[in-house]
TILOSE-947200 format. One record per residue: x, y, z of N, C-alpha, C in turn; residue in three letters. Coordinates in steps of 0.1 Angstrom, whole numbers, plus 5000, padded with zeros to 4 digits. Example, Ala and Ser with C-alpha at 12.3 -4.5 7.8 and 13.67 -1.06 7.14 Angstrom:
<recs>
513249435078512349555078513249675078ALA 512849785071513749895071512950005079SER 
</recs>
This chain:
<recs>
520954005073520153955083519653805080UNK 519353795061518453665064520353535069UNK 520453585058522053505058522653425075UNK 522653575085522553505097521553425105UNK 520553415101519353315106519753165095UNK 519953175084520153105075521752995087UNK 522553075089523753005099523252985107UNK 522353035114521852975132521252875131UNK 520552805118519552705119520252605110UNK 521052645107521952515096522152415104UNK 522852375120522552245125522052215137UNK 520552315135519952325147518452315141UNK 518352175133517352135128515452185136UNK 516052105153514852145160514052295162UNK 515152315162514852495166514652545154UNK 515152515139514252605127512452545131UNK 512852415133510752375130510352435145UNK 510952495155510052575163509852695166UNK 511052745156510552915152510852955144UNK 510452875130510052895116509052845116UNK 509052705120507852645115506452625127UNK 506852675137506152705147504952595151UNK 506052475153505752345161506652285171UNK 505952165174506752145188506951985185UNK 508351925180508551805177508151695186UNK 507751575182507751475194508951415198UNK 509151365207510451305213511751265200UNK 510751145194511251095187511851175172UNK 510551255170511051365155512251455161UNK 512351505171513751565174514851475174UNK 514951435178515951275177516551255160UNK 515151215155515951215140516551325132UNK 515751455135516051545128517351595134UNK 517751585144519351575148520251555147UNK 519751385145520951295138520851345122UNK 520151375113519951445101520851535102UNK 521351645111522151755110523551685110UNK 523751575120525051495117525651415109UNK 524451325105524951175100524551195088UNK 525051115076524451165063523351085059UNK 522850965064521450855061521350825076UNK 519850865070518750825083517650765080UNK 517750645085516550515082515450545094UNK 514350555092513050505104511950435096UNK 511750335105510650215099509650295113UNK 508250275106507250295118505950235117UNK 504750255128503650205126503150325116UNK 501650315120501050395106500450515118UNK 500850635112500250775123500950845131UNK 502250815131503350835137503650975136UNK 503151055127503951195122505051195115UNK 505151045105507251065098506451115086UNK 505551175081505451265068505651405073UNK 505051455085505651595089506951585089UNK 507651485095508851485100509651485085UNK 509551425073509951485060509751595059UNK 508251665064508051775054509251885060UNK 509451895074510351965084511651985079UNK 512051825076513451795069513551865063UNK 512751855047512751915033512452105035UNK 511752135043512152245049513152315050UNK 513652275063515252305069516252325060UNK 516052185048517552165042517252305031UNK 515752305030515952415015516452585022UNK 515752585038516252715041517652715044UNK 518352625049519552655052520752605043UNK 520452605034521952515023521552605008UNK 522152695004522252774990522352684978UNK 521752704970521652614957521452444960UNK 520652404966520752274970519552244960UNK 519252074965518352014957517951914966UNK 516651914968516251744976514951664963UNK 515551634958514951494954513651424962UNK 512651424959511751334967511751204959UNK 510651084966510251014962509450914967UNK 508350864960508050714967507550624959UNK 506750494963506450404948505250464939UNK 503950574946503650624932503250774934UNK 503350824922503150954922502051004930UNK 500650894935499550984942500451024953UNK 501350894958502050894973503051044976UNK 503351124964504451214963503851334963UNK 502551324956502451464951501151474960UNK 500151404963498851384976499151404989UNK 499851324991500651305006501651395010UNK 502951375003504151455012504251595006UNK 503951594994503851764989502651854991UNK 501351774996500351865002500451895013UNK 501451795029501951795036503351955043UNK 504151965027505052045030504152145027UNK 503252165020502452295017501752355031UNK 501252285037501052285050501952395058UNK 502952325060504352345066504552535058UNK 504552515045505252605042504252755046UNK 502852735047502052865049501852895066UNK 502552785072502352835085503952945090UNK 504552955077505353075079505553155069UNK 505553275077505553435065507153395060UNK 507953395064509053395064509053295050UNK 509153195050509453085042508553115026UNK 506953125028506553215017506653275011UNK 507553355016508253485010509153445000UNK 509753335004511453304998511153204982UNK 509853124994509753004985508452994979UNK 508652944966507252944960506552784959UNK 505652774958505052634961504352594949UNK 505152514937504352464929503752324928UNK 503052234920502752094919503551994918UNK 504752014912505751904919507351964915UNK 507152114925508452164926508552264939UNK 509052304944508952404956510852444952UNK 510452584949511852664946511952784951UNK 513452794954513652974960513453074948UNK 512353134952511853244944513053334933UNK 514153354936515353454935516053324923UNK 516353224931517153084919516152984920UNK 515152994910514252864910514752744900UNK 515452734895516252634888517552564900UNK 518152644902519452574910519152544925UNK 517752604931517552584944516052534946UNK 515852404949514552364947514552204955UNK 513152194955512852014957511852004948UNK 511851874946511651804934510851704938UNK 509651684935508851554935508851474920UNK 509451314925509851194914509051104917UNK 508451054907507550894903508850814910UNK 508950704916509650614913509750504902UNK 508950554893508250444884509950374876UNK 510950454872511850454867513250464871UNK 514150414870515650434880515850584874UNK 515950634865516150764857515550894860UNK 514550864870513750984870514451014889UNK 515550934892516151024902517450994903UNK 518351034887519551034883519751154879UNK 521151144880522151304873521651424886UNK 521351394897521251514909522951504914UNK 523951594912525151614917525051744919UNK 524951774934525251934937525951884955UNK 526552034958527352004974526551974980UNK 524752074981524152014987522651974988UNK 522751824992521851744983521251644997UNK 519251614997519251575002518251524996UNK 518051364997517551274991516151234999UNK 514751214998514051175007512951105006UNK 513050955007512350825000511250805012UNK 509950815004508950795017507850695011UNK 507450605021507150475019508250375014UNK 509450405019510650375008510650205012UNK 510050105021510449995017509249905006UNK 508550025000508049984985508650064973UNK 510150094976510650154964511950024960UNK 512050004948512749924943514249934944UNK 515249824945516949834947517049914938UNK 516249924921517250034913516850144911UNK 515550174920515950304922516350354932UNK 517050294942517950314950519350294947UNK 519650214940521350244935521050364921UNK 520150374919520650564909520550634920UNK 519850644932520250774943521450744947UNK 521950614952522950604960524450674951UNK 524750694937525150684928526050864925UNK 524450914934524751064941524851124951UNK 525351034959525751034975527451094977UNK 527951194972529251124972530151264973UNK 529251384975529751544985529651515003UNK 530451625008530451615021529051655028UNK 528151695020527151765026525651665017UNK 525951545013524851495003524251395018UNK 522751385017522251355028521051215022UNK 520151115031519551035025518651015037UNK 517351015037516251025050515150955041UNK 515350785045514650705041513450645052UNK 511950655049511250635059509850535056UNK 509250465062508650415058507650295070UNK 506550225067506350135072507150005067UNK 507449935073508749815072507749675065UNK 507349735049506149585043506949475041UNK 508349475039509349415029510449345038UNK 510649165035511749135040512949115033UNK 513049225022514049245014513749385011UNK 515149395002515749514995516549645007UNK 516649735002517549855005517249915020UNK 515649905022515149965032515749855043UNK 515449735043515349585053516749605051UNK 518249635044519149605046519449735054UNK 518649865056519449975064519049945077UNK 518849825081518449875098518949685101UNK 519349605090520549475092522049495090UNK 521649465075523549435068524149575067UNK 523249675067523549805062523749905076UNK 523449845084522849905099524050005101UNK 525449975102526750085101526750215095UNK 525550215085525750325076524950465078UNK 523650375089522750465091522350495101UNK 522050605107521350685119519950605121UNK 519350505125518250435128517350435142UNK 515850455132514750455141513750335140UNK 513250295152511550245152510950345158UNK 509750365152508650405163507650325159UNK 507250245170505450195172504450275175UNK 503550315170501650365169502050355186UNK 501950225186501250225205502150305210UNK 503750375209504350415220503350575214UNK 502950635208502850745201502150795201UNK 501550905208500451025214499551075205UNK 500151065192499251055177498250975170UNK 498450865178497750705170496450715185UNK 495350695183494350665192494450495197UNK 494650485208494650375214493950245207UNK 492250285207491250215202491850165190UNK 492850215177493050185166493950045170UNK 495350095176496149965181495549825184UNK 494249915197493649745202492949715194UNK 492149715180491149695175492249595166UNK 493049645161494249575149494849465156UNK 494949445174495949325180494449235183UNK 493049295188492249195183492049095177UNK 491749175163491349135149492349035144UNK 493449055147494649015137495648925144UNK 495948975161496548885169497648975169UNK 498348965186499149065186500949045182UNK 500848915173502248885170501748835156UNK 500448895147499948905134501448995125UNK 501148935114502049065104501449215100UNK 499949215103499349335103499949445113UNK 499849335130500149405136501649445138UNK 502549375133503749415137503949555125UNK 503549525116503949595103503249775105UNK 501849725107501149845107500749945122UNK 501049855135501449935150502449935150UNK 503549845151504849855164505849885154UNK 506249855140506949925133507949805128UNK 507249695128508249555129508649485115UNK 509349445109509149355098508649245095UNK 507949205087507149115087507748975091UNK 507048845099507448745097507048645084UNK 506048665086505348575076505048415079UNK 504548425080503748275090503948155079UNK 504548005080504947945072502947885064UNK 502147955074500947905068499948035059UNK 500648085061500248265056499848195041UNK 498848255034498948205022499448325015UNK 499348445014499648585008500348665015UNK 502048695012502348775025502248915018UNK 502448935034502149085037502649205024UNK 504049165023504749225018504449205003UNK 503749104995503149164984502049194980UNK 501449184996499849304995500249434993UNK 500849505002501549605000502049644984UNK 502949594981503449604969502249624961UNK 501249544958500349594944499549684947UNK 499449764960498849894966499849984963UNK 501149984959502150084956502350094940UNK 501250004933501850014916501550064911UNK 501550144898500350264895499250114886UNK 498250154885497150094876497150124866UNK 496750014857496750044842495449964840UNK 495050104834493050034833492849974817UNK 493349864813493849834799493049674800UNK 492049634793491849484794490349444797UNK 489649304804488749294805487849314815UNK 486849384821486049364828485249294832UNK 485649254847485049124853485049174873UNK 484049124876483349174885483149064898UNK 483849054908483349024911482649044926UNK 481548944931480648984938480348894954UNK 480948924965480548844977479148884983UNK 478448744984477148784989476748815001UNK 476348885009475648875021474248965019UNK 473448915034471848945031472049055042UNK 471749005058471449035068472749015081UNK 472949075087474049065099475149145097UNK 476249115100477349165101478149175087UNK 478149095080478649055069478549145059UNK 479449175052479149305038478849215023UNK 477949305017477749215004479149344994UNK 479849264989481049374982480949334970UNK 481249464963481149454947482449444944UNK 483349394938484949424939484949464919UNK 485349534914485149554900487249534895UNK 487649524889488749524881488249534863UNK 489849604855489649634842491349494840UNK 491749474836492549364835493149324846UNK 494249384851495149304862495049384875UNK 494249524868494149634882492849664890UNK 492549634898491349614909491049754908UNK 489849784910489149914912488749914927UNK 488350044928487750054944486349974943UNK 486149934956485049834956484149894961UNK 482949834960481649904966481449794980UNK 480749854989480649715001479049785007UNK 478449675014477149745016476649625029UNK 475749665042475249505045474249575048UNK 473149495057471949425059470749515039UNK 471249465031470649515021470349365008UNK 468849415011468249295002468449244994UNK 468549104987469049054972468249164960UNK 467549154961467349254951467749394949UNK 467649464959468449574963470149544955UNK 470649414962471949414958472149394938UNK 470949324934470849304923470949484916UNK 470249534915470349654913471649704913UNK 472349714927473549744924474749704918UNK 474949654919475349534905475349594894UNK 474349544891473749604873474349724869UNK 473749814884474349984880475649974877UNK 476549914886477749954887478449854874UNK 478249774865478349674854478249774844UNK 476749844843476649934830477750094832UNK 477650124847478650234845479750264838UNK 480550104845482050094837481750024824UNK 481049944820481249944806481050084801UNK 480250194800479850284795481850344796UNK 482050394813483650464816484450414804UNK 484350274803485650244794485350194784UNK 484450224780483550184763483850004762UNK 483449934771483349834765482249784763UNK 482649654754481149634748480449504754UNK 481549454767481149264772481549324787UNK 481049264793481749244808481549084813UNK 481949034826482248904831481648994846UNK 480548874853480748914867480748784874UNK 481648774885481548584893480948654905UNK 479548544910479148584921479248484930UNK 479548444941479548354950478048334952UNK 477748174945476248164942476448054956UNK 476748054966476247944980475448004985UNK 474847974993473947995000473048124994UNK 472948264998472148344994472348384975UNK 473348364976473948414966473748344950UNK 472548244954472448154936470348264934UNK 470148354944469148374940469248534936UNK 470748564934471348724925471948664916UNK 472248564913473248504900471348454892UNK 470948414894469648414887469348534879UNK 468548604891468248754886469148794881UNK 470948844879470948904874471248864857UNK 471148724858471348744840469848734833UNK 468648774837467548794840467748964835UNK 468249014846468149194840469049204829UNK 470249184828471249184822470449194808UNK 469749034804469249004792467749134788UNK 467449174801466349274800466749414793UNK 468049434797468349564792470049514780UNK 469849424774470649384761471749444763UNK 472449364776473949404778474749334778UNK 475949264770476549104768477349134785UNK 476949074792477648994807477348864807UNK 478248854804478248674815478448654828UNK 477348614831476848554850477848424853UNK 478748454858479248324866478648264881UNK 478148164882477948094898478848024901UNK 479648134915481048024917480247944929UNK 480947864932480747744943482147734949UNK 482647774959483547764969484147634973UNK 482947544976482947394979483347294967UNK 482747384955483047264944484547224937UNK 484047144927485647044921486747174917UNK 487747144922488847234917489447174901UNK 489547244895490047184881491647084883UNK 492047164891493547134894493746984905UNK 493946884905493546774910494646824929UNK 495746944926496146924941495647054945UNK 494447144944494047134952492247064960UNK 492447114968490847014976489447084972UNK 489247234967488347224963488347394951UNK 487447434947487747554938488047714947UNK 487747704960488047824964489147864965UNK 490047694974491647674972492347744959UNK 491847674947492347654936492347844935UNK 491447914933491248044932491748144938UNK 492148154953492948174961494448184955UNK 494748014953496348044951496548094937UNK 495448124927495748144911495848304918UNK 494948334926495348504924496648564934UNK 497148444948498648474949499448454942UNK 499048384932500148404916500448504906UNK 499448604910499348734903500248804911UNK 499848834924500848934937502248874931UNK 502348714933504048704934504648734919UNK 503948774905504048784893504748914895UNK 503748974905503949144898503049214891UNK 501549164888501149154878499949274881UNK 499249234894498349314900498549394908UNK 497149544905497649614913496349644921UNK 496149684936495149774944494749874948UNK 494049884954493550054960493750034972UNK 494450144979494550104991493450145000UNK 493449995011491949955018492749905031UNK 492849935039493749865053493049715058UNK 491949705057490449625057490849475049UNK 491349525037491149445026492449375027UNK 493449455029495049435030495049345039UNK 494549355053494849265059494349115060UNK 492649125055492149025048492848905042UNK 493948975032494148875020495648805030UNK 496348915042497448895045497448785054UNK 496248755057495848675072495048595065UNK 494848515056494048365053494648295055UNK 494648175063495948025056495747965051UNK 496047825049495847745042496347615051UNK 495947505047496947325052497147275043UNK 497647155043497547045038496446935046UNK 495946855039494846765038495646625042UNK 494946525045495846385043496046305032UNK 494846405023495446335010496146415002UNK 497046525010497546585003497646684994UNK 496346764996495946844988496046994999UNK 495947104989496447235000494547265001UNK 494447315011492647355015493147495020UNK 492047565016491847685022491547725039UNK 492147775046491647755059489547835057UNK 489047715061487447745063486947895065UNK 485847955065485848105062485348105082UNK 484747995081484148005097485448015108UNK 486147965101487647925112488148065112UNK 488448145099488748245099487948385106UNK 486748355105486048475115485948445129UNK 486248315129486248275146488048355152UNK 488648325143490348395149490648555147UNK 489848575133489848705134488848805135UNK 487848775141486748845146485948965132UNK 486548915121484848945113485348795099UNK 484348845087484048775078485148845068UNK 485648755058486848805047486348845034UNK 484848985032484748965023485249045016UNK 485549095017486449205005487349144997UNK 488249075006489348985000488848854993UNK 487348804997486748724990486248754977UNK 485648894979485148924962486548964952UNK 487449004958488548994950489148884944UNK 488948764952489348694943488348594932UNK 486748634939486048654928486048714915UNK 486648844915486848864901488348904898UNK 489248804902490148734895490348604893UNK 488948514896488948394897489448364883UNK 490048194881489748144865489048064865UNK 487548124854486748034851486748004839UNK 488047944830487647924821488647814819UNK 489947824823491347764827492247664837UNK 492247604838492847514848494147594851UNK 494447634863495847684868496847604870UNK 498147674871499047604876499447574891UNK 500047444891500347424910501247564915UNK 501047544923501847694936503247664929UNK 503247794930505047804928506047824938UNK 505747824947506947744958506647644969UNK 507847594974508147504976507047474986UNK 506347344989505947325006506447215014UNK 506547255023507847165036507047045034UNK 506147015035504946905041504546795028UNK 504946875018504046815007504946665000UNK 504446614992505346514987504646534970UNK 504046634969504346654952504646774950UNK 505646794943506646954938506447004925UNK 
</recs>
């Protein structure tokens, strides 16, 4: 009996997820999971809310009930993304059928047939390493890279490597952050090889209206937020972008390594709209930030302090660094706090940055410039990593910058920026508060500018 149900749904993908899994696909998830029963790689780039994590979990499903001794490999750029997301996801999937429970047992980063738990299983992989999704050769084998245009070319040439049975499959899905690598070449150079989707948020019965129009507001509706994160588009990247998109993305996909100095930094606000944000980092990896508004300098002072002695205490150290944007509101918390600091005998050093003032570096115009481009030197390094904040992301993705007449690059104004994008940048501003260098003169930008006449 099971054997014949096991034949009826082998390439009738839709119909296992509607009476096994006892759902009703959207237009578009029938579509791919169809072409899945045909074609052996299937690319979809999308906005964000779409349903392509069910639509894996469905996949990884199907292939394990209907294919004997198989293996599907997962993956994506970090293990929260594998084992939080798409494996709490298939867990989901798996208890909404008696049937499948029975068969299959659901562990933390394995799901196997109860009867052959070694030979018949899927597999949740770090991408951290090309190795950790090598040596998979079996007839049948399906591969399934999620968030995949933040997984790296080598670890896509060790999957591709085991592509090479009649029955070996590859269901690569993702929002499209990247105008390179493996993902951006399956829907260009590579486009012959693969069964290909978009879906945009806005065409999508799942994404709330208000979300789309709030992001084509904010951001502009031919922004790289918006193409990336509603319509499912690849980024352009604006020749005046100062941080693209694509390596915001990336240091939200890296794991963190909490190894190094603590330094803090702090954007001010009092009263209005504006958030006062704490942004904390341990060397090159940014911590979740604290954000707070209409709350008093002293109030914010306090917070501060707490959150300074916490993490020294978390990570035993024995100094911290905090830079506070001391303009306007903000030189009467950089006061107070080396005031408490010295009250309760804790080595921090208070920095007062000044936004307006001398940049050490003679091209750029003033130190906010200068600070700005020292920390898109980190993104284009490789060096730093984030928490993912959609808020924040888009912040750093949408600042520009000019050239001056004397030649110098200037940060586009903060007023100019809330006037085009309808709030204040401070998340992205306390971040690069505490990655500012205050101690260092940076180096000039590392690439090229059309405009400029010093290189």
């Amino acid at each position: 009996m099971l054997e014949q149900i096991l034949k009826k749904f082998r390439d009738e993908p839709v119909e296992f997820v509607r009476k096994i899994l006892h759902a009703e696909p959207d237009e578009w998830q029938a579509d791919a999971l169809n072409a899945l029963a045909r074609r052996p790689r299937i690319a979809i780039r999308s906005g964000h809310g779409v349903g392509k994590t069910a639509l894996e979990s469905w996949a990884i499903c199907w292939f394990l009930f209907t294919r004997p001794f198989c293996k599907v490999p997962c993956t994506a750029p970090t293990r929260d993304q594998v084992n939080n997301i798409l494996w709490s996801e298939i867990s989901k999937w798996l208890k909404r059928s008696e049937l499948l429970t029975e068969l299959f047992e659901w562990q933390k980063t394995k799901i196997c047939f109860r009867a052959q738990p070694e030979r018949w299983a899927a597999l949740a992989k770090s991408a951290a390493r090309p190795e950790n999704m090598a040596g998979f050769h079996e007839e049948h084998l399906l591969f399934v890279l999620d968030e995949a245009s933040g997984i790296e070319d080598g670890i896509f040439e060790a999957i591709e490597g085991a592509l090479t049975t009649s029955d070996a499959k590859l269901l690569i899905c993702g929002n499209p952050t990247r105008n390179s690598g493996f993902f951006k070449r399956a829907f260009f150079e590579d486009r012959e090889l693969y069964a290909t989707f978009k879906v945009s948020s806005a065409d999508s019965g799942r994404v709330a209206n208000e979300y789309c129009k709030r992001l084509i507001k904010q951001y502009g509706a031919d922004s790289d937020v918006v193409r990336v994160r509603v319509l499912g588009e690849f980024p352009k990247t604006e020749a005046d972008g100062l941080i693209a998109l694509e390596l915001v993305e990336a240091a939200t996909n890296r794991e963190p390594v909490y190894s190094g100095e603590l330094v803090i930094g702090v954007d001010v606000a009092r009263f209005g709209n504006d958030e006062t944000v704490i942004q904390p980092r341990i060397g090159n990896s940014a911590l979740k930030f604290e954000s707070y508004r209409r709350t008093d300098l002293m109030t914010t002072v306090g917070k501060i302090v707490a959150k300074t002695a916490e993490l020294m205490k978390k990570f035993s150290l024995g100094r911290a660094t905090v830079n506070v944007d001391d303009d306007g509101v903000g030189g009467g918390v950089t006061d107070r706090l080396r005031e408490v600091f010295g009250e309760k005998n804790l080595r921090v050093e208070v920095n007062g940055c000044h936004n307006g003032g001398k940049a050490r570096d003679p091209h750029y115009a003033n130190w906010a410039t200068e600070s700005w481009f020292a920390l898109r030197d980190r993104f284009v390094s490789g060096e730093i990593t984030l928490p993912k904040d959609e808020v924040l992301t888009a912040q750093l993705a949408t600042r520009k910058y000019r050239l001056t007449s004397l030649d110098k690059l200037i940060l586009e104004e903060k007023s100019a920026y809330k006037k085009r994008a309808g709030r204040s940048p401070d998340r992205a501003d306390a971040l690069v508060l505490a990655f500012a260098p205050t101690a260092t003169v940076s180096s000039p930008p590392s690439f090229p500018l059309v405009n400029s006449y010093w290189r």
